[in-house]
Each structure stands twice: as C-alpha cells, then as structure tokens.
C-alpha positions as CSV (number, residue, x, y, z in Angstrom):
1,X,60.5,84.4,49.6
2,X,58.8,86.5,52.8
3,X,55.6,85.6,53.5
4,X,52.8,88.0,51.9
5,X,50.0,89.5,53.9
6,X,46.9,87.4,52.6
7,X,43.6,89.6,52.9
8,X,40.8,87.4,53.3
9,X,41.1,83.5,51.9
10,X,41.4,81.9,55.6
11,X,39.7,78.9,54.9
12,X,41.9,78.5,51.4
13,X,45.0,79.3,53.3
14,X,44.2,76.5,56.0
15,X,43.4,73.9,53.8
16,X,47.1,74.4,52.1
17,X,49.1,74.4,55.3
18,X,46.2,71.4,56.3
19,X,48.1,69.7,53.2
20,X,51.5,70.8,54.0
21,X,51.3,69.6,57.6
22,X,49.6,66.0,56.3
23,X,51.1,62.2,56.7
24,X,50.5,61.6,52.8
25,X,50.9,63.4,49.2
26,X,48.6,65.9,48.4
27,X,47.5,67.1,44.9
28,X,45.5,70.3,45.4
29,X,43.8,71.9,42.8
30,X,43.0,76.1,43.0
31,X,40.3,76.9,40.4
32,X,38.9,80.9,39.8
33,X,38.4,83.3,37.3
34,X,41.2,85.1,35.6
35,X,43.0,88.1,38.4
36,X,40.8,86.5,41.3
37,X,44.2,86.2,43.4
38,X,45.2,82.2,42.7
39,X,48.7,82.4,42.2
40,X,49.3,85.2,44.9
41,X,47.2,82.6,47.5
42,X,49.6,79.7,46.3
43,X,52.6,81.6,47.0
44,X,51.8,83.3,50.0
45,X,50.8,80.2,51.8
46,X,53.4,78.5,50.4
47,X,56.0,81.2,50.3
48,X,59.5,79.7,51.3
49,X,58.6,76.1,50.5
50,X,58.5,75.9,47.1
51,X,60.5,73.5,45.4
52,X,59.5,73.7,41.9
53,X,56.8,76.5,40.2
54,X,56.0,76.7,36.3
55,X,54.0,78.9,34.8
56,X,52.2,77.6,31.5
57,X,52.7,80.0,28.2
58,X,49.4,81.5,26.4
59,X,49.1,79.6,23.1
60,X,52.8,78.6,23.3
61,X,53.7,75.3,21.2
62,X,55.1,72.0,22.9
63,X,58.1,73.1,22.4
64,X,57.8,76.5,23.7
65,X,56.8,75.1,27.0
66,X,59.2,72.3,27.5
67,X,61.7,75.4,27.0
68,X,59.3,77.5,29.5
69,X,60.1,74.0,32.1
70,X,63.6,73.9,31.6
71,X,64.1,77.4,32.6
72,X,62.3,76.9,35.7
73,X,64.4,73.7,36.7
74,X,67.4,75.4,35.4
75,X,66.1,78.2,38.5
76,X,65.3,76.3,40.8
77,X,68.0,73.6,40.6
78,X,71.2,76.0,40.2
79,X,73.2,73.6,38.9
80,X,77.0,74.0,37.0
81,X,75.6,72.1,34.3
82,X,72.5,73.5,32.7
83,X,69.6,71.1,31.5
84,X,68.4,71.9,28.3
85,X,64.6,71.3,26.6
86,X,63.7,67.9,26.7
87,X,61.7,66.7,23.9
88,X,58.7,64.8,25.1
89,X,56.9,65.9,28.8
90,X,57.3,62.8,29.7
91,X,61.4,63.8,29.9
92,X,60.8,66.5,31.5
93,X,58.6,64.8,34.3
94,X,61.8,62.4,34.6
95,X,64.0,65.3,35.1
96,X,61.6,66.9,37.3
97,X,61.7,63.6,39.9
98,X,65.6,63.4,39.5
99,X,65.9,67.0,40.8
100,X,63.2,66.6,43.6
101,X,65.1,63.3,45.0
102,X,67.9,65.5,45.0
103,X,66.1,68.0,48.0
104,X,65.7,67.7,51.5
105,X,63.4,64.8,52.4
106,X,62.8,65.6,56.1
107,X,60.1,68.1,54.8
108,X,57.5,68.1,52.3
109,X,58.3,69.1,49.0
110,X,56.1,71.7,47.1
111,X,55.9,71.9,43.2
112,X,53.2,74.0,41.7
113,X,51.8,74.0,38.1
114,X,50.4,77.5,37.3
115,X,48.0,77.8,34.1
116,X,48.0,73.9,34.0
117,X,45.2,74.5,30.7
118,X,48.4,76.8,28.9
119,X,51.0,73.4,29.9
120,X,48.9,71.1,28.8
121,X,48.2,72.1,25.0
122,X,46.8,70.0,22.3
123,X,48.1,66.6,21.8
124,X,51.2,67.7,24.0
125,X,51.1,64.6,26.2
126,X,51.3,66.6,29.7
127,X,48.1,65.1,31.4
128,X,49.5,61.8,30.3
129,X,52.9,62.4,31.5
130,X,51.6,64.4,34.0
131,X,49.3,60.9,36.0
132,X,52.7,59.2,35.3
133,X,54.5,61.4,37.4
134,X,51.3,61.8,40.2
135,X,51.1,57.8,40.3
136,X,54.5,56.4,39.8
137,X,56.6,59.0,41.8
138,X,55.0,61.5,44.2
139,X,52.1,59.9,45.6
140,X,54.9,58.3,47.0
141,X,57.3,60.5,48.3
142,X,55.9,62.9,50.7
143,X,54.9,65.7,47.7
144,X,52.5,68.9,47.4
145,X,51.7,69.0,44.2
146,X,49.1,72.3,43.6
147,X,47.7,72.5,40.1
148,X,45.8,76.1,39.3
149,X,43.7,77.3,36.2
150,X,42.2,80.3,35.2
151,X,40.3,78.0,32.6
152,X,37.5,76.9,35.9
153,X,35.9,74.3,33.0
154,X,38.8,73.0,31.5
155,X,40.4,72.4,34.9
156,X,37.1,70.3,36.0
157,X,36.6,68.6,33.4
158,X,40.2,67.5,32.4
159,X,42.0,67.1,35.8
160,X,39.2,67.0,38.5
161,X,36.8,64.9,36.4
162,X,39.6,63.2,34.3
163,X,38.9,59.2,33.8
164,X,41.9,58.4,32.8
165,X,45.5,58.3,35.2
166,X,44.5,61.2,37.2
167,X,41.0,59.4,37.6
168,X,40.3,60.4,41.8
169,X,43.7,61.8,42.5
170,X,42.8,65.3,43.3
171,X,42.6,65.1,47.3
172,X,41.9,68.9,47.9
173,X,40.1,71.4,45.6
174,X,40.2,75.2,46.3
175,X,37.6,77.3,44.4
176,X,39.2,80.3,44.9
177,X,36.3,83.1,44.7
178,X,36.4,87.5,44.0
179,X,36.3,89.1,47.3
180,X,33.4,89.8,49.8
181,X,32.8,93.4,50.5
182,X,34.2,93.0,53.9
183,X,37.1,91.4,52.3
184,X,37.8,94.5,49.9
185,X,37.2,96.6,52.5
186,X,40.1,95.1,53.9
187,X,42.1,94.9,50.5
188,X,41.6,98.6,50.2
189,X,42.3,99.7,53.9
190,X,45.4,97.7,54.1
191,X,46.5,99.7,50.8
192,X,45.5,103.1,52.9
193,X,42.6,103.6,50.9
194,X,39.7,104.5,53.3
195,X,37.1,104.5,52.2
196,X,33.5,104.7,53.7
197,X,30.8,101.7,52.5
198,X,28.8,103.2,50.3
199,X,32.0,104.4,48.4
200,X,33.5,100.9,48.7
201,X,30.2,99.6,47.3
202,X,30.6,101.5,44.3
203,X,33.5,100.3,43.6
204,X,32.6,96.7,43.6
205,X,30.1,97.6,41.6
206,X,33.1,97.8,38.8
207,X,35.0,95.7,40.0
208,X,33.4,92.6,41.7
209,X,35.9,92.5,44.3
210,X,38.4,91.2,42.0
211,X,41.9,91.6,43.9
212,X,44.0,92.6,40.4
213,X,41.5,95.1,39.9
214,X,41.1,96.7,43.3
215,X,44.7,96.6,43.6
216,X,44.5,99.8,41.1
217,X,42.4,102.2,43.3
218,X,44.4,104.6,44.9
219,X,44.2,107.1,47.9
220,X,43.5,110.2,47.5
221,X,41.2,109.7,45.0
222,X,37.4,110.3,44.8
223,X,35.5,107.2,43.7
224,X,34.6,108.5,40.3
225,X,37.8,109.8,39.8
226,X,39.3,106.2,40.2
227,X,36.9,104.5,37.9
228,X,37.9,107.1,35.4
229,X,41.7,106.8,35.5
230,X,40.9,102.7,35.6
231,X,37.9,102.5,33.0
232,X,38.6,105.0,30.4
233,X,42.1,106.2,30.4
234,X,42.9,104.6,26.4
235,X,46.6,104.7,27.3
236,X,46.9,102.9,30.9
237,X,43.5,102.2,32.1
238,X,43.6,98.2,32.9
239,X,39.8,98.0,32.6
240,X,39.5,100.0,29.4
241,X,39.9,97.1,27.3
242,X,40.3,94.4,29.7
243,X,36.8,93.1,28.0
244,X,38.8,92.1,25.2
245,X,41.6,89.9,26.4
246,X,39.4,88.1,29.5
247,X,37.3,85.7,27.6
248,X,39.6,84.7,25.1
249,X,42.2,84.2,27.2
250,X,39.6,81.3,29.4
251,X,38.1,80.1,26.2
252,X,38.3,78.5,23.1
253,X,35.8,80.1,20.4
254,X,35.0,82.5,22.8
255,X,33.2,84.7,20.7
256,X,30.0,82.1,22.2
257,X,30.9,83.2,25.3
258,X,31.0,86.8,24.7
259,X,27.4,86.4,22.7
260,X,26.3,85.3,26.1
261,X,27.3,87.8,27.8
262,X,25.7,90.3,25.5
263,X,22.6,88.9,25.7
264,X,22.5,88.6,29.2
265,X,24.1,92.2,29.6
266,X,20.6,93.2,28.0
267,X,18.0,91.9,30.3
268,X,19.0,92.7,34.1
269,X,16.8,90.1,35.7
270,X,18.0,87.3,33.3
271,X,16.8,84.6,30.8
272,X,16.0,81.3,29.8
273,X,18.5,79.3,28.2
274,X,15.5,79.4,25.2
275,X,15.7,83.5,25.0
276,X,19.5,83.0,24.8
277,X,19.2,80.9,22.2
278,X,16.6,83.1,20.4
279,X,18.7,86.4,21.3
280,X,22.3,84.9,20.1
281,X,21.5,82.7,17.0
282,X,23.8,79.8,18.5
283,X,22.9,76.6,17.7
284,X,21.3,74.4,20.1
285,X,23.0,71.3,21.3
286,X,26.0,69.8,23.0
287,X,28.2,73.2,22.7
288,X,25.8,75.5,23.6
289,X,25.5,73.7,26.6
290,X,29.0,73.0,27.4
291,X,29.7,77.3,26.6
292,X,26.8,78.2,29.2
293,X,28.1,75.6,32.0
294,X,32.1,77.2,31.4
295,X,30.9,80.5,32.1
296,X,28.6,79.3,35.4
297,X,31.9,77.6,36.5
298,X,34.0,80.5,35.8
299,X,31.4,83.0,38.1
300,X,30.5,85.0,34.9
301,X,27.1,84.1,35.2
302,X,24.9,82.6,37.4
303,X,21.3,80.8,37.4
304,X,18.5,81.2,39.5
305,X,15.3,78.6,39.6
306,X,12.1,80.5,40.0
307,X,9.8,79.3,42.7
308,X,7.0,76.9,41.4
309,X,8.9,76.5,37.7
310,X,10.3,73.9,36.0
311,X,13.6,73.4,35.2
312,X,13.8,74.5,31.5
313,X,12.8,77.7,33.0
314,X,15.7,78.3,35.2
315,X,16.8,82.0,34.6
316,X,20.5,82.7,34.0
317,X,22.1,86.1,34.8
318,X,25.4,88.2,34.0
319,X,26.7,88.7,37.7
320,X,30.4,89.8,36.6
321,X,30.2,93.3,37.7
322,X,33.1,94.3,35.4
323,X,31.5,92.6,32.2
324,X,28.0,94.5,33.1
325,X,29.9,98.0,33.3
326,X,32.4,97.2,30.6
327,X,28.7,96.9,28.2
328,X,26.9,99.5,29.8
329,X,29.6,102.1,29.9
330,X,33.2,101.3,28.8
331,X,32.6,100.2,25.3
332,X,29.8,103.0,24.9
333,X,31.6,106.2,26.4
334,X,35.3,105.4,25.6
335,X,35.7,107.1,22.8
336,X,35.0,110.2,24.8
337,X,38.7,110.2,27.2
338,X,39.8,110.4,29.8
339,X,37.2,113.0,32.3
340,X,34.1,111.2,30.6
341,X,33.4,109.6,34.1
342,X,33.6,112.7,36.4
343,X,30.7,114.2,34.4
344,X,28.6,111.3,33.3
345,X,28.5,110.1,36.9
346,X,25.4,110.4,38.8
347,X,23.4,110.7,35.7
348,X,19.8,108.6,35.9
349,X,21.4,106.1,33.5
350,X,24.0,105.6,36.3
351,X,21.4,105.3,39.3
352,X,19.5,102.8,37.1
353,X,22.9,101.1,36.6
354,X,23.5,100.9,40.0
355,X,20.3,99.4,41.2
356,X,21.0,96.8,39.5
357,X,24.5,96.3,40.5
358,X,23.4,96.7,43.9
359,X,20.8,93.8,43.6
360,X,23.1,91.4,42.0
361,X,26.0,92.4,44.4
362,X,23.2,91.3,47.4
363,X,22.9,88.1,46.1
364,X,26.2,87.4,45.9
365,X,26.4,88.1,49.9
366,X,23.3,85.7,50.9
367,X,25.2,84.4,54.2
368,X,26.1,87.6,55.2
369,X,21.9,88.4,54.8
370,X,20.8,85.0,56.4
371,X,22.8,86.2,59.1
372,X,21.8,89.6,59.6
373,X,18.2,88.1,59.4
374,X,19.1,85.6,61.9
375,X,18.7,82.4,60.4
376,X,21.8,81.2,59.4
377,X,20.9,78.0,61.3
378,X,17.3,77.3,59.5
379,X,17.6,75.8,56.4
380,X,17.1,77.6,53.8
381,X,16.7,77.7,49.7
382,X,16.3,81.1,47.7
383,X,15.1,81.7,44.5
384,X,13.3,84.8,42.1
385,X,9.9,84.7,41.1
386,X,8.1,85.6,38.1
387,X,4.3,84.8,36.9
388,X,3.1,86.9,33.7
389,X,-0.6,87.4,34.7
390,X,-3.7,86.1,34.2
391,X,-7.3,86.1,34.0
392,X,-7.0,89.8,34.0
393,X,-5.0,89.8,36.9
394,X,-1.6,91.5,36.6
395,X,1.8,89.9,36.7
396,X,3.9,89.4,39.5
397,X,8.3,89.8,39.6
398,X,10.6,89.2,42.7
399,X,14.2,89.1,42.4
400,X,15.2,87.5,45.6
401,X,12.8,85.0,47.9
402,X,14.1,83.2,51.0
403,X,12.0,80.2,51.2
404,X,12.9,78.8,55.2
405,X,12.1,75.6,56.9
406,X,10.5,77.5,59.9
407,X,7.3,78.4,57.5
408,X,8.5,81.7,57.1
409,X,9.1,83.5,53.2
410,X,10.9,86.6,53.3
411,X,10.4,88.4,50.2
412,X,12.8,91.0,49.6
413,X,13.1,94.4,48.2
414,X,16.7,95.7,47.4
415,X,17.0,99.1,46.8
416,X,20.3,101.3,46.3
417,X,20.1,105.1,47.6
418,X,22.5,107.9,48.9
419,X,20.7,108.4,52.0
420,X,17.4,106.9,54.3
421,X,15.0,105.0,51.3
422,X,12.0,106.8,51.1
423,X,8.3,104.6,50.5
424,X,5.9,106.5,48.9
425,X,1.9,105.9,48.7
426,X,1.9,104.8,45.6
427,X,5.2,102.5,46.2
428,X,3.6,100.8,49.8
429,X,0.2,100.2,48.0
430,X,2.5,98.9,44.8
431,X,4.6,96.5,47.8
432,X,1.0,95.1,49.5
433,X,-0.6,94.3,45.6
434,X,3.0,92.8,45.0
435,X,2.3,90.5,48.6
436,X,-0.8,89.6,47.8
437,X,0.2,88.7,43.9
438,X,2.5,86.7,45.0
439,X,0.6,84.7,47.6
440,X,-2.3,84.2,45.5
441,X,0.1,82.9,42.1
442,X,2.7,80.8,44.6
443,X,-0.2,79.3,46.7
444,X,2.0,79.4,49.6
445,X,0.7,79.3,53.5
446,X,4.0,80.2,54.5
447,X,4.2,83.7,56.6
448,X,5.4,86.4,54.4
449,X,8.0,89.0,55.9
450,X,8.6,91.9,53.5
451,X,12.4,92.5,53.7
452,X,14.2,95.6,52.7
453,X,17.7,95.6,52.1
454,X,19.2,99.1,51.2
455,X,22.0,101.2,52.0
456,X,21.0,103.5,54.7
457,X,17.6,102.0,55.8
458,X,14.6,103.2,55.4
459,X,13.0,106.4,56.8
460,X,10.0,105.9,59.3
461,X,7.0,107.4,57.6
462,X,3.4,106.4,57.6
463,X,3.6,104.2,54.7
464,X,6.9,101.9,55.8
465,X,4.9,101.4,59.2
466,X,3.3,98.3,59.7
467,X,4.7,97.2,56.1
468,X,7.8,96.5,56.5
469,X,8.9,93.7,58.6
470,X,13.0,93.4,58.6
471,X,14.9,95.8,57.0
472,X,18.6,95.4,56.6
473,X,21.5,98.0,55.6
474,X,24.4,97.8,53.6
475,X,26.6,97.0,56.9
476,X,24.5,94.0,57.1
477,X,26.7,92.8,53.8
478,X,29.7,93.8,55.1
C-alpha cells in the first residue's frame, strides 16, 4: 500500500511512527467519533507495514466475526491451505500468533483491530482472549498492536480503563479529533476546492470539520449549492439521513442519546443536567449519567462551568455542528427536495442559525484565540456566565470568559456577519450595562477587556471607539 497524503494529524501521525520506531511492544489505542478519519490515520501512517488488519462487523454474532477473522488471516497469510473459522477467539488469537511468528522479525510487526466494540460482542470472549494474546505473546515480541473505536465510551471504559488482563496495557492513546478550520481548509484545497474563509466557515458550520463529510464538497460548486446536493438530495445526499444511522451505530439504547440531543438542539446556550432531565423524562440515576458522559466522550456535546457556580450547575451544550443542522433544517425541510437549500438560504432563520454555529465553532478553536490574543503562555481557564437578576437589577449572560493569571478577564462577544460588524448606540450602551453587570454580579477586580471576535472585524465608528479593546477576525481561527 502507497502512503496516503495525511491533512493535518501531525502530532497523531508522530506518536505512531514514535511506536513503530520504539525498543518495546506498543498497544495504541485511536478513539473519535464515527467518520472523524481513524482508520484512514492508522493506515496512512502505517501504510506498508501492516501485518494483520480486522475490521469488526455491526451487530454480527460470534460466529459471524470469527468468519470476518479468518478471512483476514486467510488475506493476509496467502497460504495453499486455507484456515477456516475457529470456534472460540481464543483460537483464533492462537492462529493469529502462529502466522505472526511466521513474518519477518527484523522489523516490527503491525496488527490493527478496527471497530474493536463490533469484535468484541456480548459474552464473545474477545477482551478475554484478546489480554491473553497482549500478555502471553506480543508484549513480547517486538509488536504494534493499534486498537480503534468509533464507540469513544466503550473503548475507555472497556480497554483503557479495563481492570482486568488488559488492566495498564495501553501505552499510547490517540484521541483522534474533527478537523480545525485551518485543517479543512487544507482538506478542501488539496481536493481543489478553493474556497475563501468565510465560505469555508460555512461549511463547518454543517459539517464540523468532519473529514468523511467534507470529502463530499466538490469544486465548482457554490457553498449553498453543496450543502443542498449533501443535505437534502433523498436519493444520494450522505447527510440527509445520516442523523439516523450515527447514534445507533455508537450506542446501545440510543434513543437516550438522541433525547439528549433534542433537548439540547433546543436551547443554544445549553442546560443543566436538571433541565435535561425535566426536558427528556429520563430517569435519573446511574444511566442517565453514564448516556451524558458517552456523548461528552464522543464530542457530541460539551460542558461548560459558569464562573462563580457550583458544579450541579455546569451547563452542557450540543456542539456537533451536523446534529444542530440536521434538527434545525434537515429533518424540518427535507420533504421539500432537492433546491430547498438555494432558496431557503440566507433567510433570518439561517443568519440566526449561524450565529450560533459561529459561536460554538469559536470555542472549539480557543488556542487558536489565546494565541491571536497573545497569551498562549498565561494560564488560563474559560468559562460562560449567567446570573438571572436581582433586586431589580437585570440579568446578566456571557457565552465565552477568559479568566487569565495576569489579572486580566477578557469577555468576549462573537458575532457572525458578511462584511465589517457594525455597533450601534443602542448595542455599545447594551455592551457597557453588560460590563458593568457583570462586574458588579462576579465581584471580580480583575481588568476587563471587551473582546470581539467576528468575521471581518469591526467598522470604526463612534460607538466601537474606546469600547472595544481586542478584536479578533475569523483569520484569527484559522
């Protein structure tokens, strides 16, 4: 196998050829979301020095996937004499190790498990068999052994967290993240789409930088166009029901998870886990809790601790672009066909949309912010704040505040426009009440720096001077 370009993932690519290149054994495990690139990262570092790869079956039997291994070894070992489907995994780990010993042992062998959750079913015996194999055989013999899972959770709390035979084993963990914008910007200009920002920006606002989906833009396209053929095209658009098959295919009962996600979908600047609770109906417990921490680990959601709250108060947020436009738009418009997107787009529901998007896509890209604001070195915590009012006084909301070592706040306003952002008199006097709000709820004697980050900047009138202290632009995230 040629080596494939890899776009991005330097640090994920140097940490498997840091493995490949080691004195010892090395079992890696690669965790992300489902399409996020895994398997194509695994194979292109890797490409030419795999020795063994399996790819686990969706809701296949035991059986079914001790067939799916012996076709592998049956590939890969090319012998006159083909091996057929053991019964148990722990055959098939013996045949595994007989064909291994069998291959050149002046290099480092590479075998790689892919969907390890799929392999290792119900009361299958493969994690058993599996720490039999790890411990007995190839933590001697000068192995790779790279497990992957789409299944983030299971993967954890299974393999990386497992007590049992594979208890401390795992000596490299990738957790293999959608792209940056810079990254797709790459993705998409290597693929001869070009693309300005702003346009690219849109797009991640659908997709969320995940590779499988970006790999369907094409050139020569407009934006909207692309998001039409991909979103609501009934007959060939992957996105159009791509809502359906993703959560089920990471989770059992997932029908919790999607609940989540609704409820979340419905309140852009997120909830308690008390209003999800009150919002979905699920029961309270154990599950509930194990269903919310699956979808932070999978980078469905994510949570956010207010400044000055307690814990029970932490916020949680939907920041899966796709699962935000799939609930917004998709589900809503695509009965209406293919074309729906050329004229709905640009709409105020869509500029609404998009503010939004543009908000959660900035917090995804906090280095690239703390850098742009010069202060990667200061330490650093961010966080949202929210205070409901009192005495008369009026309440108080900010979305994103970078709390920094140096005695500095910068509270930020992120705003997504088609050209310079404009402050108004009402808006500056609106931004100063907001400042002084939020110094008189939080307390704080740190200096406050209003922050804008937008997409063009901000155009110099009277009311943005001497109000606005940094401003950064949408290159900044790039």
């Amino acid at each position: 196998m040629n080596k494939k370009e890899l776009i991005g993932r330097k640090k994920e690519a140097a940490i498997l050829q840091e493995a490949l290149n080691s004195n010892e054994s090395e079992l890696i495990s690669v965790i992300g979301r489902r399409r996020v690139g895994k398997t194509f990262l695994v194979q292109s570092a890797y490409a030419g020095e795999i020795d063994f790869e399996i790819t686990g079956i969706q809701k296949a039997s035991k059986q079914e996937q001790l067939e799916n291994f012996a076709i592998a070894l049956n590939l890969y070992a090319k012998t006159s004499l083909p091996v057929s489907r053991p019964n148990t995994w722990m055959e098939a780990f013996r045949l595994l190790i007989l064909y291994l010993e069998g291959k050149d042992k002046n290099r480092k062998r590479v075998v790689f498990f892919d969907e390890l959750p799929w392999l290792a079913s119900h009361r299958s015996g493969f994690l058993k068999a599996f720490g039999f194999f790890w411990n007995s055989w190839a933590v001697k013999n000068d192995v790779v052994v790279v497990i992957c899972g789409s299944a983030a959770s299971w993967m954890i709390r299974k393999v990386v967290q497992n007590k049992g035979g594979l208890y401390n084993r795992i000596t490299k963990r990738i957790n293999l993240k959608p792209f940056t914008l810079q990254e797709a910007e790459l993705f998409l200009h290597s693929r001869n789409v070009k693309f300005d920002r702003y346009q690219i920006a849109e797009l991640y606002m659908v997709t969320g930088g995940i590779p499988h989906y970006l790999k369907e833009i094409q050139a020569g396209e407009s934006v909207a166009q692309n998001i039409d053929r991909i979103c609501f095209n009934p007959s060939s658009g992957l996105l159009f029901d791509e809502f359906d098959q993703l959560y089920p295919s990471l989770f059992d009962h997932a029908e919790n998870h999607i609940a989540i996600i609704r409820a979340l979908a419905s309140k852009h600047s997120g909830l308690t886990r008390s209003e999800i609770l009150r919002i979905t109906k699920l029961s309270n417990g154990g599950g509930f809790s194990k269903t919310l921490e699956e979808l932070l680990q999978s980078d469905f959601i994510s949570e956010y601790f207010p400044l000055g709250k307690r814990k029970r108060d932490t916020l949680y947020r939907l920041t899966d672009e796709y699962s935000l436009f799939y609930l917004k738009f998709i589900e809503k418009l695509k009965k209406e066909g293919i074309g729906i997107w050329e004229n709905y787009y640009q709409t105020p529901a869509y500029k609404a949309w998009s503010g939004y998007a543009f908000e959660s896509i900035s917090l995804k890209h906090l280095p690239q912010i703390k850098k742009a604001l010069g202060i990667s070195g200061v330490f650093s915590t961010h966080s949202s704040f929210y205070h409901k009012g009192e005495d008369g006084m009026p309440g108080c909301q900010i979305d994103l505040l970078i709390d920094r070592n140096d005695r500095v706040i910068n509270l930020c306003e992120i705003k997504f426009a088609n050209s310079e952002f404009i402050i108004s008199k009402a808006y500056a006097q609106e931004l100063r009440r907001k400042v002084t709000l939020f110094k008189h709820y939080s307390k704080t004697k740190k200096q406050i720096f209003l922050t804008f980050i937008t997409t063009y900047g901000i155009l110099s009138n009277q009311y943005s001077t001497g109000l606005v202290d940094r401003e950064l632009t949408l290159n900044d995230l790039f």
